[in-house]
Wavefront OBJ file of the C-alpha trace (Angstrom):
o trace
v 26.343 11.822 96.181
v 26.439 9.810 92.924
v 24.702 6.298 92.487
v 26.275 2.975 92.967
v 28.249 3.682 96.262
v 29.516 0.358 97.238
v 30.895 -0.603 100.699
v 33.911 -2.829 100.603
v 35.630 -5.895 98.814
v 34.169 -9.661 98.172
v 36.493 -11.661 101.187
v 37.356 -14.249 98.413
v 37.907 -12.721 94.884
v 38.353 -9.183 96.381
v 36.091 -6.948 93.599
v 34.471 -4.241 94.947
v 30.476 -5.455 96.324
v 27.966 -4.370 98.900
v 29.078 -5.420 102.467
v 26.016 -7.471 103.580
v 26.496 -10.142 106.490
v 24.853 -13.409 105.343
v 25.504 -16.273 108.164
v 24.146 -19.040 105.866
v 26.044 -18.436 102.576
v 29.090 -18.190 104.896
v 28.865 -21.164 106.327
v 28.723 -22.747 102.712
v 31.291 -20.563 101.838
v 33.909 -21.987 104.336
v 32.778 -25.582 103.291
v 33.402 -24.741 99.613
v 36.227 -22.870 100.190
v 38.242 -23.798 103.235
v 41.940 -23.096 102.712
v 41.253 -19.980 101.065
v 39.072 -18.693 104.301
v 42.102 -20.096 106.332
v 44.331 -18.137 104.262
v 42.279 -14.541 105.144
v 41.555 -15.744 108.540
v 45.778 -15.768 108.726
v 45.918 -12.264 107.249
v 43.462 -10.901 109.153
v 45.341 -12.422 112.552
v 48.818 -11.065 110.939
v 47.740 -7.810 110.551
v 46.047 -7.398 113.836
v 49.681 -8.687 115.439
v 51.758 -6.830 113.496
v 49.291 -3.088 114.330
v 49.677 -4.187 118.544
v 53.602 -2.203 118.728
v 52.336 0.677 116.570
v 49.383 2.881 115.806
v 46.197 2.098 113.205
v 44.412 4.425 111.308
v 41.148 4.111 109.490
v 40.981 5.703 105.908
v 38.518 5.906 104.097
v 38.544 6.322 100.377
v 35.997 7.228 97.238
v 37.185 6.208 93.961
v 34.764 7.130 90.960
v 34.022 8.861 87.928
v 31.710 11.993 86.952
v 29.906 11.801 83.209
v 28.368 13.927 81.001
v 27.565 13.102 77.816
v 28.169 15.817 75.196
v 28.241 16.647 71.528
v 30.346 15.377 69.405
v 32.476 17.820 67.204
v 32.156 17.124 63.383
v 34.516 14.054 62.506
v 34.817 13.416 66.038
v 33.409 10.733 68.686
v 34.744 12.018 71.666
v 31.312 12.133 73.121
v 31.769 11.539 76.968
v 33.894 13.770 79.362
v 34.599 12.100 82.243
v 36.246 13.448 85.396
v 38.219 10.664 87.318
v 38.532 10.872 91.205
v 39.949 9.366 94.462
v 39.434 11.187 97.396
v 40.866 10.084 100.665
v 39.537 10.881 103.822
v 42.592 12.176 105.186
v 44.830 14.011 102.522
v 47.499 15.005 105.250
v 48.989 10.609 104.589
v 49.200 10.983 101.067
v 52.378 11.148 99.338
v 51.073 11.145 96.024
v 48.546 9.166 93.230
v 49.875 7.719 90.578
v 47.062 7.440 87.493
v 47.480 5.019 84.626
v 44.928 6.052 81.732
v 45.169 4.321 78.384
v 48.321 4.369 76.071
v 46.292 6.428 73.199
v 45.660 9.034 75.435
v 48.548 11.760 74.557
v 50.143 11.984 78.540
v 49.055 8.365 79.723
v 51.006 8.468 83.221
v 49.418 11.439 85.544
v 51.276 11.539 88.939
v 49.327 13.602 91.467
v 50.913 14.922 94.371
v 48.084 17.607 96.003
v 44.763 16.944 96.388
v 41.805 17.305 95.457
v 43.216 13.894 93.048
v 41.329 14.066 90.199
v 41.789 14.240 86.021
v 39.113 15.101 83.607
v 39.558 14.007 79.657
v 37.320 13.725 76.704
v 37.185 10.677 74.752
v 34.548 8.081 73.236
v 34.764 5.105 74.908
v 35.274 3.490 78.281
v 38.418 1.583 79.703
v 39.750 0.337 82.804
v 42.176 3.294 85.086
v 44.755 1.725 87.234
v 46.221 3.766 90.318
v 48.376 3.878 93.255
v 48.059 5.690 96.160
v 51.349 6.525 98.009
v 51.631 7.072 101.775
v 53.922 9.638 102.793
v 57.443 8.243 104.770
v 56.318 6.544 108.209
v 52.892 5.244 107.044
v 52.031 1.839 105.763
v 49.256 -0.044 104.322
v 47.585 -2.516 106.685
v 46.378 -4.416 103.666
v 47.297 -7.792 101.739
v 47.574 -6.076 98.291
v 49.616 -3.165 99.463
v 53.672 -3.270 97.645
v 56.170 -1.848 98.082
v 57.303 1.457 96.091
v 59.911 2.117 93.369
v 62.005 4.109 96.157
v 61.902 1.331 98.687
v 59.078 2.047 101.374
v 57.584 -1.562 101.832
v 53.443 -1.747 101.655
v 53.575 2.269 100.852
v 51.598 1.728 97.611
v 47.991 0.968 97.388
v 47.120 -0.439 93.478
v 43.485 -0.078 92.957
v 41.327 0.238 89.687
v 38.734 1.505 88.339
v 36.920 1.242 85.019
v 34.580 4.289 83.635
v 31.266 4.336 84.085
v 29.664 6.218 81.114
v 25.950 5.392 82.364
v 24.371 8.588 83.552
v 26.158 10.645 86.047
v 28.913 7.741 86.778
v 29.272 6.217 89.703
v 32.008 5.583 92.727
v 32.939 2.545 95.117
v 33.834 3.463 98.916
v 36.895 1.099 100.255
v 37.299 1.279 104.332
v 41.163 0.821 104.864
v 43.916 0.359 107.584
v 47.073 2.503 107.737
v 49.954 1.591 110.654
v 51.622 4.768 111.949
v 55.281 3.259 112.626
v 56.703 5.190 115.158
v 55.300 8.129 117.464
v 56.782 11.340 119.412
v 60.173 13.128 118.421
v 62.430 10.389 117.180
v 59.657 9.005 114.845
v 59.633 12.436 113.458
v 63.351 12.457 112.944
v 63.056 8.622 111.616
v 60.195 10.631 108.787
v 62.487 13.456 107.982
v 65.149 10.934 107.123
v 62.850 8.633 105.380
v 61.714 11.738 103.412
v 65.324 12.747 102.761
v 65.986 8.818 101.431
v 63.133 8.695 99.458
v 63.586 11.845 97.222
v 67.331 11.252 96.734
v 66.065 7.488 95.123
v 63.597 9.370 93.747
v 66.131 11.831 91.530
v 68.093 9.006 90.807
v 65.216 7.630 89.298
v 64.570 10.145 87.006
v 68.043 11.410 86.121
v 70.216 9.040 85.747
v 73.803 11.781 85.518
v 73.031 13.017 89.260
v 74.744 12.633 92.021
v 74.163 13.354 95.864
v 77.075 16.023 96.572
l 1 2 3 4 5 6 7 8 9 10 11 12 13 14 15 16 17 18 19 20 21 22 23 24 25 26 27 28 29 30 31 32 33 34 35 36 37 38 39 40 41 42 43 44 45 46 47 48 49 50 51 52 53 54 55 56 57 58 59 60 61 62 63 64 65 66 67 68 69 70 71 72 73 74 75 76 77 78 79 80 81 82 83 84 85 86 87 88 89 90 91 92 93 94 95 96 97 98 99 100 101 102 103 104 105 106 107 108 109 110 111 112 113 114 115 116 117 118 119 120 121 122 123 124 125 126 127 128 129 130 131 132 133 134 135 136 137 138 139 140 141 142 143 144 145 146 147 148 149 150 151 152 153 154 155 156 157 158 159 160 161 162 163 164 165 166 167 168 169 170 171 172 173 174 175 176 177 178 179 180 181 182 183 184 185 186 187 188 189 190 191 192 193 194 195 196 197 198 199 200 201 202 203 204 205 206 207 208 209 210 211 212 213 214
């Protein structure tokens, strides 16, 4: 287990903190900030509505990175390798994760579409990694900064981020989150198969622009 593991999101500014219930700083929380607790009172009451005609899930996801400091080659001050990781607790939702590393690195766009998801580089210094976690057709995120994807599957992609930790071993954050099953029994499984279907065709179109479905 590596150091740092942190529980959920702040309710108001959403970074990543530990999940400890304090009464009093809430109540002077809700004085400060009324509208915006209104606001995530709303979203909490939405969601809740919208999961009562179809099934919730709870996922649970570690996003981190390993570090080990090395030596440099001569000329060189790539000094840190650094393995970068999300791992869900159920793989069997996941479409795919899409990693964003820095423009200097030589391949800066890493799509990952089997687990375990996870890159490892070498470089000298420490940046921020932006990722998005795409359900597979008939899932969707129960969560207020879910979107929807390039191929049309509203609230299929999770954005999170996560900047390196070069301090020791690294460290990780744990996120507890909500994913609605649409549909259930044997025409939900024929509405995923066509989703599926839909989704790779916008998918081809994406990348080459001369096909066309036959």
């Amino acid at each position: 287990m590596l150091p740092h593991e942190i529980e959920t999101r702040c309710p108001m500014c959403r970074t990543f903190t530990i999940s400890t219930l304090d009464p009093t700083r809430e109540r002077a929380l809700q004085r400060l900030y009324p509208v915006s607790y209104q606001a995530r009172e709303a979203e909490s009451q939405t969601a809740e509505e919208d999961g009562s005609a179809s099934t919730i899930e709870t996922l649970t996801v570690h996003i981190g990175n390993e570090h080990t400091e090395i030596r440099a080659e001569q000329g060189s001050n790539n000094k840190h390798h650094w393995k970068f990781f999300i791992r869900p607790s159920r793989t069997d939702l996941i479409e795919e994760v899409q990693v964003f590393l820095h423009p200097t690195f030589r391949n800066p766009i890493v799509v990952l579409e089997w687990p375990p998801y996870e890159i490892r580089r070498l470089g000298w210094g420490y940046f921020t990694i932006y990722a998005n976690i795409i359900l597979k057709p008939g899932y969707s995120w129960v969560s207020p900064e879910a979107e929807g994807t390039r191929d049309g599957a509203p609230k299929g992609k999770l954005p999170l981020e996560w900047t390196l930790d070069f301090n020791g071993r690294g460290s990780q954050a744990r996120i507890r989150l909500k994913v609605r099953k649409e549909k259930e029994g044997q025409e939900a499984e024929l509405d995923i198969q066509r989703e599926h279907v839909r989704r790779s065709y916008a998918r081809q179109r994406e990348v080459d622009p001369d096909w066309e479905e036959r």
